[in-house]
N, C-alpha and C positions, 0 to 999 in steps of 0.2 A: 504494500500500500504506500504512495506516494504522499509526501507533506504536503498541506495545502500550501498555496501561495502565500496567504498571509503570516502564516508562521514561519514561512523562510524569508519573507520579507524581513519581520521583527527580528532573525536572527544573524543576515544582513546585517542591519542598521546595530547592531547590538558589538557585531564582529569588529565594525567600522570604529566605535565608542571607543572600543575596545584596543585599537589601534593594528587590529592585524584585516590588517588593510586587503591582501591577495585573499584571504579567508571569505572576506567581504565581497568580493570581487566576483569570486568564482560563485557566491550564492547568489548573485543579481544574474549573470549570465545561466542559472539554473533557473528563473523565475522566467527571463526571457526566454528561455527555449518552452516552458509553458503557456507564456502569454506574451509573446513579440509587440503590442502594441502595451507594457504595462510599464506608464510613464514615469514613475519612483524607479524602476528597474535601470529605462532608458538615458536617465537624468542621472543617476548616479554612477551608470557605465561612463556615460559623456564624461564624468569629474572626473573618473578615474584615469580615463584617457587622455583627458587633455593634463594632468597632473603626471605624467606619465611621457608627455610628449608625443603623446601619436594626438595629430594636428587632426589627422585625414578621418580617423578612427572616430572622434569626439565630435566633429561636424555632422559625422553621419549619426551617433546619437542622439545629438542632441537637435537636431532637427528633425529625427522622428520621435521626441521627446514633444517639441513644439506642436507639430501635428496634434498629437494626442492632448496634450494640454495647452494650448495658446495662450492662457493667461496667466501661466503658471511664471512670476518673477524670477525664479532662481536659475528656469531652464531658460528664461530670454535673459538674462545676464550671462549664463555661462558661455549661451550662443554667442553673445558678445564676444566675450574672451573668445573664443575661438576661432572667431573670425578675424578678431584684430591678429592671432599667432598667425594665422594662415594669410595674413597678409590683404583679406579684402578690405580696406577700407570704407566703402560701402556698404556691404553686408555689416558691418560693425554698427554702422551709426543706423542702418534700417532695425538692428536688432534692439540697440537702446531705444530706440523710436517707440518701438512696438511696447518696451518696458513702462515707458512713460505714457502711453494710450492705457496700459491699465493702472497703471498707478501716477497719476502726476509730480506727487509729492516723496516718491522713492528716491530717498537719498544719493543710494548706491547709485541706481542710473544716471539722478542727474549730475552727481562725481563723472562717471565715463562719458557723458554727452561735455562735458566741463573737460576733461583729459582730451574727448574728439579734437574738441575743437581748438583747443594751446596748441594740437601734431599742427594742425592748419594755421598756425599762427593769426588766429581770429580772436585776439585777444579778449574784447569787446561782449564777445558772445561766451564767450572762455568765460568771463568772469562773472556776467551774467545767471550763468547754471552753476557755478559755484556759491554765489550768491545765494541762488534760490536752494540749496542742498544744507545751508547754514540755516536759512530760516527755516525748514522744516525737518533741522536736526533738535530744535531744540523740545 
């Protein structure tokens, strides 16, 4: 008889606490080979991936991460990150984009739309979204 999902999920995320991280790893790729579309699964493959360096590997989680949850903050941020490693600049600032259409007031994003836009030397706007990330940090 097979674990259910959700108890390898919790044992995932428990492994991860835990700090033995490939432990954790191999249980989310055990949930995915159950449920390919199961977005805690796909979002936390993504992190391990792009923490791990594989650029190629984390885009394509975490963008079927995205699908399955589009409003989900942590995988439109990470998608961020992942795009800024892999080098799209566009894809980066479309993904912060999409962070702040569900949250306006997310700190974190409006940090990375504030970082966007200093690479562009848009200082004006730069300081702008850093601005707005202080008023709604406090």
């Amino acid at each position: 008889m097979s674990v259910p999902v959700t108890q390898l999920a919790e044992q995932a995320m428990q492994s991860a606490r835990s700090g033995r991280r490939e432990e954790a790893e191999q249980l989310w790729r055990e949930i995915l080979g159950a449920e390919p579309r199961h977005t805690q699964a796909l979002r936390n493959l993504g992190a391990h991936a792009l923490q791990r360096g594989d650029t190629d590997e984390a885009l394509k989680l975490l963008e079927a991460a995205r699908l399955t949850a589009p409003t989900d903050l942590f995988v439109l941020l990470m998608l961020a990150d992942a795009r800024k490693t892999a080098g799209d600049t566009d894809g980066e600032f479309e993904a912060i984009q999409w962070a702040l259409a569900v949250d306006p007031l997310s700190v974190p994003a409006l940090l990375k739309k504030g970082s966007w836009n200093e690479r562009r030397d848009k200082a004006v706007r730069a300081s702008a979204a850093y601005a707005d990330a202080l008023r709604n940090s406090r």
